[in-house]
C-alpha positions in Angstrom: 34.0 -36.0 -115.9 31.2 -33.6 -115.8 28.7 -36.5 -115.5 30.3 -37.6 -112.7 30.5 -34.4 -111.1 26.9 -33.7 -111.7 26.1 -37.1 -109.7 28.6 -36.4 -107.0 26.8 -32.6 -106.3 23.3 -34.1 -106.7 24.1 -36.5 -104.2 25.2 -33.6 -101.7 22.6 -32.0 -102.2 20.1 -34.5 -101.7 21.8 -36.2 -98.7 19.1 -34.9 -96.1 16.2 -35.1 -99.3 15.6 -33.1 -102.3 13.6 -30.4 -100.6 16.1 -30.2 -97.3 16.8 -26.4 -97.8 12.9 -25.4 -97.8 12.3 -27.7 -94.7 14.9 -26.0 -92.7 13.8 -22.8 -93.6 10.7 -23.4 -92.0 11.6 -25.9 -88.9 15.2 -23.8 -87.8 13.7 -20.8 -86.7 11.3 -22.2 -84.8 14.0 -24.7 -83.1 16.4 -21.3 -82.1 13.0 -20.3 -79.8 11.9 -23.3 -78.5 15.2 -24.3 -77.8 15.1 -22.4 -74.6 12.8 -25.3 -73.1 14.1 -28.7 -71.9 12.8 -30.5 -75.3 13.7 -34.1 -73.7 11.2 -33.7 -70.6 8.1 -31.9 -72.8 5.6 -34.1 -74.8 6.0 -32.9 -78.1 2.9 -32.5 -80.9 3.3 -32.3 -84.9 0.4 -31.4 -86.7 1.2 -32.3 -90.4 4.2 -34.9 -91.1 6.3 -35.1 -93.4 10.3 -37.3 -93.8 12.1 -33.8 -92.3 9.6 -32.6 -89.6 10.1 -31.1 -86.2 11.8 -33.7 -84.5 14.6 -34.5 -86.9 15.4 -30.7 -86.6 14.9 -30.6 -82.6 16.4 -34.0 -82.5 14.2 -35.5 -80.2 10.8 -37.4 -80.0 7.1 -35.9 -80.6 4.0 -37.4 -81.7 3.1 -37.0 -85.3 -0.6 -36.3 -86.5 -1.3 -36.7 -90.1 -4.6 -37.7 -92.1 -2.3 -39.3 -95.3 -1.0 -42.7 -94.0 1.9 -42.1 -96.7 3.4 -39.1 -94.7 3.2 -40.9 -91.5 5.4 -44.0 -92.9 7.5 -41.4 -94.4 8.1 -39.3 -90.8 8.8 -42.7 -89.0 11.6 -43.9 -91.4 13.3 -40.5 -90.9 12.5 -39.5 -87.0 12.1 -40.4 -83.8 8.2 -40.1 -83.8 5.3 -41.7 -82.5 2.7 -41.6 -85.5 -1.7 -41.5 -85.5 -3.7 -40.6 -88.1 -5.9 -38.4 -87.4 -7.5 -35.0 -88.3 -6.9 -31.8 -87.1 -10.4 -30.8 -86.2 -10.7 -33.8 -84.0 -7.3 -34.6 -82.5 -7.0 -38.2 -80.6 -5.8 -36.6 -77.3 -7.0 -35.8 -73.8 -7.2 -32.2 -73.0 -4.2 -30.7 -71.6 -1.9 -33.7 -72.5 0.7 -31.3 -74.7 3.8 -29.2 -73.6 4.4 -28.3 -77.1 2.0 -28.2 -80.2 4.2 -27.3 -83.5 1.6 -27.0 -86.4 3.6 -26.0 -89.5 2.6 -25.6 -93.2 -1.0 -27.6 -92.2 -3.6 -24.7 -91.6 -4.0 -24.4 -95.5 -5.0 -28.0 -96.2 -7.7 -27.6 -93.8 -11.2 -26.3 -94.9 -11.9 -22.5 -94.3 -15.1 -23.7 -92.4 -13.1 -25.7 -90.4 -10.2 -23.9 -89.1 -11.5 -22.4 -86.3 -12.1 -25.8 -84.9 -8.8 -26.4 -85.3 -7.6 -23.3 -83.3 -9.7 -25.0 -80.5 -8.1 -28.4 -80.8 -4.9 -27.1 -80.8 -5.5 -24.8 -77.4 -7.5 -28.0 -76.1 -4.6 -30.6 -76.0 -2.2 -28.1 -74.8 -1.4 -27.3 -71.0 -2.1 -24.5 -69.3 1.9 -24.3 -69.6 2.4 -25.3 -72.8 3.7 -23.9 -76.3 1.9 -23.8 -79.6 3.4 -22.7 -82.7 1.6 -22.6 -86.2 2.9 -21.1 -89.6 1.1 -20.9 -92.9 1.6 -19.3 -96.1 -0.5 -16.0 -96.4 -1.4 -13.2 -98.1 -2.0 -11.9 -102.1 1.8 -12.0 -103.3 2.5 -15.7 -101.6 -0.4 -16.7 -103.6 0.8 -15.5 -106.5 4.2 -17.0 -106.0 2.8 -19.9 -105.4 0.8 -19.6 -109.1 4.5 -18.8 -110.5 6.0 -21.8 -109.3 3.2 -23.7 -110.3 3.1 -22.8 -113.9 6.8 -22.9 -113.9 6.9 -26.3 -112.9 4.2 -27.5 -115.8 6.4 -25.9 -118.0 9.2 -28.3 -116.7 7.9 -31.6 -115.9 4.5 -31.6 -117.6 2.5 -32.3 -113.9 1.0 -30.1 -111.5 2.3 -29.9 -107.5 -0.4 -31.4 -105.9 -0.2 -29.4 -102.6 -0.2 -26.4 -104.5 -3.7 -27.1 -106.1 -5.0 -27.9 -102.6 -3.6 -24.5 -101.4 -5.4 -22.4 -104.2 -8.9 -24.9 -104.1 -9.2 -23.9 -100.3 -7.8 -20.6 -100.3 -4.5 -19.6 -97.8 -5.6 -18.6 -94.5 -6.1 -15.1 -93.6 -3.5 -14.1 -90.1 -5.9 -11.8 -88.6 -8.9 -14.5 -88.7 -6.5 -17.2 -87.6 -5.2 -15.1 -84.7 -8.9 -14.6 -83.6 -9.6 -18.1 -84.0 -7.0 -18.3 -81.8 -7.8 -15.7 -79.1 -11.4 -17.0 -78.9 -10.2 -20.5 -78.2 -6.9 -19.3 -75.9 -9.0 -17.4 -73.9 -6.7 -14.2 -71.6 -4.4 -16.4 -70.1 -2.4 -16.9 -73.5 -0.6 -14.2 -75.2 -0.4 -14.4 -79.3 2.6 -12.8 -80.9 3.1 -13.0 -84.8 6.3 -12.8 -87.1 6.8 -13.9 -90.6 9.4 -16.5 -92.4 10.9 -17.4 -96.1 11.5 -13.9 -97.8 9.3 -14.3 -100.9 12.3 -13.9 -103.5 14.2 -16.9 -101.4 11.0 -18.9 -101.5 10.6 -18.3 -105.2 14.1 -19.3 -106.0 14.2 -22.3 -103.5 11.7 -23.7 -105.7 12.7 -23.0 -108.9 15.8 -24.8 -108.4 14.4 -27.4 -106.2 11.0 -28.3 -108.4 11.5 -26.8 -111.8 14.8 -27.5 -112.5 16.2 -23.7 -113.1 18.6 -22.9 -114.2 18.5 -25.9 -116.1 21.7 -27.9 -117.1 23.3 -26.6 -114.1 21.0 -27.2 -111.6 22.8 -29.7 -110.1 25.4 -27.2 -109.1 22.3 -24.6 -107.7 21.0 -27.5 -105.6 24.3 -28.1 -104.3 24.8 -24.8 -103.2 21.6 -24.3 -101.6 21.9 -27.5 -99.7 25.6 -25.5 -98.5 24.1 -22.2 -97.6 20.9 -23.0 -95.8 22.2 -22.0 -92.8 22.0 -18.7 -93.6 18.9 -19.1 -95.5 17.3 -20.0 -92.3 18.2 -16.6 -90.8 16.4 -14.0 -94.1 13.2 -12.8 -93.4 13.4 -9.4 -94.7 10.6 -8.0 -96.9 7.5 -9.3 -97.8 7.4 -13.5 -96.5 5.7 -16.6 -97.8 4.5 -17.7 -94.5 3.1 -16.3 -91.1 4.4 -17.7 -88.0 1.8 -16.9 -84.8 3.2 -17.9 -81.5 0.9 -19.0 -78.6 2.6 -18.8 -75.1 1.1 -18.8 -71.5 1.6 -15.3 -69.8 3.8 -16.5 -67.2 6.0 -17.6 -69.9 
């Protein structure tokens, strides 16, 4: 009986994939705002792709940029996207092309020496009308949550979280260079707003349940009910936050 309602809460709570509740944490917010525009008229940009990106929350179609061929299979068997690999420093598309640029949880796997390239990519695609959004885990104490979750989840399974290792070998961005990366390349006709997401205790325990298998031989049950409440999860971002969001709209927006 208890087997079988372990499988049957596991399966609930992996319906939309394991790490559903962290993706819509990081995509919902983001849909709220930019659901104000007419989403099915704008040519849509992803920077970073992953199985639940932008346009399975926004529920419509938008090109998906990605250097890892694997993530790209992995968007297309889950969205409506239109896939190229290609780097961020160097997109594959004309200037001006883009009504909306979404660029979320990507900044940290690019070289420090290199983001401020990608601040000017990202301006350079976009219209003179257009939308960018990028978010990235920053500051000391996501950092160090990020080391917690790490060494927890050695503890568990014996392997490291690869992303994780790339985040601490390149260091997480800092928001007041990115946001002058971004002024530089935005020149005065953009204005650049910036709010955070993911409450650092939420982020912490979405992990621990999702990666490292806390509380252990009921985490079935924990996964399940994190897969029921992320609706409200979506909506705390009180205290000190895993992730910067900065928002790049036209004045006249």
């Amino acid at each position: 009986m208890f087997e079988t309602l372990g499988r049957w809460l596991r399966a609930y709570a992996e319906k939309d994939g394991r790490g559903y509740p962290d993706w819509a944490v990081r995509y919902a917010p983001l849909v709220r705002k930019l659901g104000r525009l007419d989403l099915s008229r704008a040519r849509v940009l992803e920077i970073g792709a992953n199985e639940n990106g932008f346009a399975r929350f926004a529920h419509t179609r938008a090109m998906a940029v990605d250097t890892e061929i694997d993530h790209l299979h992995a968007a297309r068997a889950t969205q409506d996207v239109l896939p190229a690999q290609a780097d961020l420093s160097a997109l594959p598309f004309a200037a001006g092309s883009v009504d909306i640029c979404v660029c979320v949880d990507t900044l940290e796997h690019v070289p420090p020496e290199a983001r401020a390239q990608a601040a000017g990519e990202i301006m350079r695609v976009l219209r003179d009308s257009g939308v960018a959004v990028v978010t990235f885990p920053a500051g000391e104490a996501a950092a160090r949550a990020e080391q917690t979750i790490q060494e927890a989840c050695r503890r568990y399974t014996g392997r490291s979280l690869v992303w994780l290792e790339e985040h601490a070998a390149r260091g997480l961005p800092d928001p007041d260079s990115v946001i002058a990366d971004f002024r530089a390349a935005a020149g005065p006709t953009y204005r650049i707003t910036c709010s955070k997401n993911a409450s650092l205790w939420l982020w912490r325990c979405m992990w621990r349940v999702l990666i490292c298998g806390w509380p252990g031989r009921g985490n079935a049950l924990f996964q399940a009910l994190l897969r029921a409440i992320t609706p409200l999860l979506c909506r705390i971002h009180l205290g000190a936050c895993y992730r910067t969001v900065i928002w790049l709209e036209p004045n006249s927006f």
